[in-house]
C-alpha positions as CSV (number, residue, x, y, z in Angstrom):
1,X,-38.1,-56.0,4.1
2,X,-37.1,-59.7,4.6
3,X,-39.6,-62.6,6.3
4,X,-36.7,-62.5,8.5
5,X,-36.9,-58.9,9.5
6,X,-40.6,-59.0,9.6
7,X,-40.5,-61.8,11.6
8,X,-38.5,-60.2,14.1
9,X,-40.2,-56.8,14.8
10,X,-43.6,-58.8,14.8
11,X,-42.4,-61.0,17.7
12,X,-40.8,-58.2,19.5
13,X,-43.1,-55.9,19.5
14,X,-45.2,-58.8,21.3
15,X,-42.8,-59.3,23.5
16,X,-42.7,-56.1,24.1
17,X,-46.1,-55.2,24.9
18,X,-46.1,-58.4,27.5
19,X,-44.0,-56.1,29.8
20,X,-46.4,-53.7,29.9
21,X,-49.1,-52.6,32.6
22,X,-51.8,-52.6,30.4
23,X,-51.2,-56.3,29.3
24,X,-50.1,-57.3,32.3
25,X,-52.4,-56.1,34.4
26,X,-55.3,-57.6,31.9
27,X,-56.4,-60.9,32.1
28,X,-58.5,-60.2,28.8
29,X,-54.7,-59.6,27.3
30,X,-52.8,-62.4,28.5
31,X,-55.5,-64.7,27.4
32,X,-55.0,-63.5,23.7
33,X,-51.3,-63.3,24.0
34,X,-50.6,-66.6,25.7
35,X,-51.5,-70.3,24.0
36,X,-53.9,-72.3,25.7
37,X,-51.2,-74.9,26.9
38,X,-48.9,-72.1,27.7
39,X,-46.1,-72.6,30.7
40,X,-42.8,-70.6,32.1
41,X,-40.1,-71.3,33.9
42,X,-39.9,-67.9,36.1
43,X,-36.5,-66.6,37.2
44,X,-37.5,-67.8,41.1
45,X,-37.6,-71.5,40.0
46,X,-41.7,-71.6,39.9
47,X,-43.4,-72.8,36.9
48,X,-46.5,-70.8,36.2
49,X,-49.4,-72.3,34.2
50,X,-51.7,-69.9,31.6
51,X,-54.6,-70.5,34.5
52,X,-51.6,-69.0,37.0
53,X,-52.1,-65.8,34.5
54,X,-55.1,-65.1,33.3
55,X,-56.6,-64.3,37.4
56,X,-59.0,-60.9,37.3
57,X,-55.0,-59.1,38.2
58,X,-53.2,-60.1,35.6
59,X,-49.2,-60.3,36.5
60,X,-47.6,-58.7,38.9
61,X,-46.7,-55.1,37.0
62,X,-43.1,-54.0,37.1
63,X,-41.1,-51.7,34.8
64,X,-39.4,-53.4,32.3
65,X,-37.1,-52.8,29.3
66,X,-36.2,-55.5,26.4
67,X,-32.6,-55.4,25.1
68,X,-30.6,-57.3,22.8
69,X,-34.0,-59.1,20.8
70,X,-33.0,-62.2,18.7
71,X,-35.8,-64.6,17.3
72,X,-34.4,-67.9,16.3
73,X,-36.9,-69.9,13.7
74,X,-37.3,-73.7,14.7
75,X,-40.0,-74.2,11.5
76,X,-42.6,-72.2,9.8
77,X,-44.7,-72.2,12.6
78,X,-42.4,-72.3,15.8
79,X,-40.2,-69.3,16.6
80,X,-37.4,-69.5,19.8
81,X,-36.9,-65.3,20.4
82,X,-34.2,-64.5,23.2
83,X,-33.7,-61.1,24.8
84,X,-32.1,-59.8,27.8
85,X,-34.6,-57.3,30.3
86,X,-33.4,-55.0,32.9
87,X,-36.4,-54.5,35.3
88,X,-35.4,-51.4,37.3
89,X,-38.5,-52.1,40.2
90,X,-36.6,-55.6,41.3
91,X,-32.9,-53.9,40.4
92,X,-32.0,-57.1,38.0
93,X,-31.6,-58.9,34.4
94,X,-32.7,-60.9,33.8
95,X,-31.8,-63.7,30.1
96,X,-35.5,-64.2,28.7
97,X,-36.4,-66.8,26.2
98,X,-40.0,-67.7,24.5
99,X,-41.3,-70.0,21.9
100,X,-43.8,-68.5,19.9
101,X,-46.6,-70.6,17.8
102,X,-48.6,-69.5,14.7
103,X,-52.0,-70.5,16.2
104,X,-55.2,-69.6,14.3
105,X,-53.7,-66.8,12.1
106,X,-51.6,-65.5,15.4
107,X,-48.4,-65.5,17.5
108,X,-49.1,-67.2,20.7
109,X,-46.4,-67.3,23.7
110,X,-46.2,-71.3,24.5
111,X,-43.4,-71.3,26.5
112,X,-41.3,-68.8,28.5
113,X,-38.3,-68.7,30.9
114,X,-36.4,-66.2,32.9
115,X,-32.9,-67.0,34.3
116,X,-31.3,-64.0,36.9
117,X,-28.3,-63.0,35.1
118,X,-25.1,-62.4,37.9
């Protein structure tokens, strides 16, 4: 298998497990997944902070699938991925994008952004 390819089902399969309860729902989670200077644009027009995250809750929990998963190197350490999610409990997609950082021998999320598709 190519870095590439490697590369790719690493980064999706964090993605991934960001749209689920358990992570979501765990502030113990995010603060793994999520870089310490971590921001998002979210699909409403708020920007949420990693301290807007990690709360005892977690996120709000909604179910979520990830289609159409493309990562997008920038350098060896800095990955762009883009994705589109249909999130059935809102009844919308949603265009996702995320820069990922190799931080202490890890992926971290540093930034994220969600636009409503029409």
């Amino acid at each position: 298998m190519e870095e590439i390819d490697k590369l790719m089902l690493t980064l999706k399969k964090l993605e991934e497990s960001h749209l689920t309860p358990e992570v979501r729902s765990s502030s113990l989670e995010l603060d793994r997944l999520l870089a310490d200077n971590f921001f998002e644009f979210g699909s409403s027009g708020t920007i949420y902070w990693k301290a807007d995250c990690i709360v005892d809750e977690g996120v709000e929990v909604r179910q979520m699938s990830l289609y159409d998963f493309n990562v997008h190197p920038l350098s060896p350490d800095v990955v762009l991925t883009t994705y589109r999610v249909e999130d059935t409990t809102r009844q919308q997609s949603t265009l996702r994008s995320s820069i990922w950082k190799y931080i202490d021998g890890r992926w971290q999320m540093f930034f994220h952004q969600g636009t409503i598709k029409k």
